[in-house]
N, C-alpha and C positions, 0 to 999 in steps of 0.2 A: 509611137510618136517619135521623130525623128529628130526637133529640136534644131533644125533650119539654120542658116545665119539670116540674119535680116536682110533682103536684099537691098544696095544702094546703101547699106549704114558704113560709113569710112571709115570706126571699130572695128568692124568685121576681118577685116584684112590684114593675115596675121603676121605683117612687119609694122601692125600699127596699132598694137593691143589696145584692150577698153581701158579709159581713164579711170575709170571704178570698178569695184568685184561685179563678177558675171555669176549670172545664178543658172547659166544654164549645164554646167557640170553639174551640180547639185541635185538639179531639178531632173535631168536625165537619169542622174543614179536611182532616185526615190522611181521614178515612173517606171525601169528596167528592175525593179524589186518589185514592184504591183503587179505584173506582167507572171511572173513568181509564183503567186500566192495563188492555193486552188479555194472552192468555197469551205474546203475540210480544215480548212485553217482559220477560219473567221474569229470560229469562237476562242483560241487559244490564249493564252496569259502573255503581257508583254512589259519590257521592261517599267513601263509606266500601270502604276500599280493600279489606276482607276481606270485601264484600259483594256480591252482583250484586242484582238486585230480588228477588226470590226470598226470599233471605235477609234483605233488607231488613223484608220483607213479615211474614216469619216472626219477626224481632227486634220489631215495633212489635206482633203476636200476642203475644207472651211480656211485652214491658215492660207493655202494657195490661193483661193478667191476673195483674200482679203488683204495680204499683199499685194498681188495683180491690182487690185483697186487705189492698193495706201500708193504705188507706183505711177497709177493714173492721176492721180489726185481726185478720183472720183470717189468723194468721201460720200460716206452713208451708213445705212443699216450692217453693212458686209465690212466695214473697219469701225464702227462704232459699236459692237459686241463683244464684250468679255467672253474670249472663250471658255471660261470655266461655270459662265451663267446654267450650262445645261450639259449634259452627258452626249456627244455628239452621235447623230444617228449618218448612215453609211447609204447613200442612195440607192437603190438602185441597178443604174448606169451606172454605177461609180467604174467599172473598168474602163470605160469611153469616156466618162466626165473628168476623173482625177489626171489623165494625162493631158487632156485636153487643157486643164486647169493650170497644171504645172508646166504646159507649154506658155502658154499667156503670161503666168506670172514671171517666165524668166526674158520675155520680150520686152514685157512693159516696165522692167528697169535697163533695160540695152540703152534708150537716150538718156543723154547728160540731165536734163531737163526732170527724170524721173530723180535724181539725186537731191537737187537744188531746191529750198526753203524749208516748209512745215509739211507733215503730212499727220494720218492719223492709221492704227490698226490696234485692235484688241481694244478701241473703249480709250483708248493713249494718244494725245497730240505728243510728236515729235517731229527732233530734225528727220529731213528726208534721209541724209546720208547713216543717220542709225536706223532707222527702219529697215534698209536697204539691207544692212548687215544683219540684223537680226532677223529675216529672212532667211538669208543664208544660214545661220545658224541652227534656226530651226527644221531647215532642210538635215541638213547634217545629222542632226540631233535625232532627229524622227527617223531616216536613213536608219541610222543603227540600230533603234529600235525596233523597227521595221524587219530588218535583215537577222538581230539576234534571236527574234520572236518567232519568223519563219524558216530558219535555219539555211540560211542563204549567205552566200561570200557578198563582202562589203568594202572597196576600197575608195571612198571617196579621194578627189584630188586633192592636191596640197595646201593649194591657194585658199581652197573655202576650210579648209583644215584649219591653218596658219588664221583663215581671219577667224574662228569659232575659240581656238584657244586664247587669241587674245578680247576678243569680245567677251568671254567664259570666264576672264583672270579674278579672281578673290580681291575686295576689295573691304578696307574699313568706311569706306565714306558711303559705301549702299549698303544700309542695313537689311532692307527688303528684298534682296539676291536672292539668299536663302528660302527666303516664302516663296521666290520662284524657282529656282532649282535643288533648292534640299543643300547639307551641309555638301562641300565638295568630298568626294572618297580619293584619299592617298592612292597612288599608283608605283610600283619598284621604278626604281633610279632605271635610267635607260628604257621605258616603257615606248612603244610606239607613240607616236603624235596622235592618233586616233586614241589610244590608249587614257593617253593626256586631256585629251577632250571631252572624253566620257567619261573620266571621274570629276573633271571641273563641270562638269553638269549636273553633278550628283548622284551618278549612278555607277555601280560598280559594273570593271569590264568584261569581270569572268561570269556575268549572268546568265542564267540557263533558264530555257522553262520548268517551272518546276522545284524555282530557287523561293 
């Protein structure tokens, strides 16, 4: 999948960057990790402890056609799901479906319009403009898992870096952080920004399979 500019989008044209984060670096890094993985890897442990690839594969399936949705405002079944309601199963197609997936999802926040008012994804009404980010995020996030679990190099961009750390920051006023990403794990002074990311998500960076 090749991740296209949008033709005719006046975004596109790069002395005239998007007004909001672009998920299509994100969404290209996750799709060239899938591309990756043979089916000898499926069953493997990953950094998410209730996940093998498999599942993992099947998780970043569901969150991409439920953001693409929360982005359309085509609310329903596909952003009104918790996804922790059920252990995600992996279709399939999923090598033609998941990129396909992740092409769509990083289109359908390209116009301004997918930014602006309420949306819904996971079972959650929110602003659009958080949704939008916490996409990215969980691109990112999955990304790494992704790539630590099938021993694969990972350099996501800066910009979806930069907004995951600051989306990721520890706070006193959300006590429920925690029940979604686990306590954050300390990182050495000087750690990459990747680095940084990955323990504000709660996961430690040196994990291996096997850990």
């Amino acid at each position: 999948m090749s991740f296209p500019p949008v033709d005719g989008h006046p975004s596109m044209n790069s002395n005239n960057p998007l007004p909001h984060p672009d998920l299509r670096p994100a969404a290209r890094a996750v799709a060239q990790l899938a591309e990756g993985i043979g089916n000898e890897r499926l069953g493997d442990p990953t950094p998410c402890p209730q996940y093998a690839v498999r599942e993992l594969l099947g998780h970043l399936v569901g969150l991409a056609t439920a953001f693409r949705d929360a982005g359309r405002k085509d609310l329903g079944p596909t952003t009104g799901t918790d996804p922790q309601a059920a252990l995600p199963e992996l279709p399939d197609d999923w090598r033609t479906l998941l990129p396909l997936r992740l092409d769509e999802l990083a289109r359908a926040w390209v116009p301004v319009a997918a930014w602006e008012g309420q949306t819904q994804a996971g079972g959650i009404a929110l602003p659009a403009q958080i949704a939008g980010r916490v996409a990215v995020n969980e691109l990112v996030v999955h990304g790494w898992d992704l790539a630590r679990a099938t021993g694969q190099p990972y350099a996501p961009e800066e910009a979806s870096l930069r907004l995951s750390y600051e989306l990721l920051e520890p706070s006193d006023h959300d006590p429920g952080r925690e029940a979604i990403f686990g306590p954050v794990v300390e990182v050495p002074a000087g750690a990459s920004l990747l680095d940084q990311v990955v323990g504000r998500s709660g996961r430690r960076p040196d994990w291996r399979p096997g850990d």
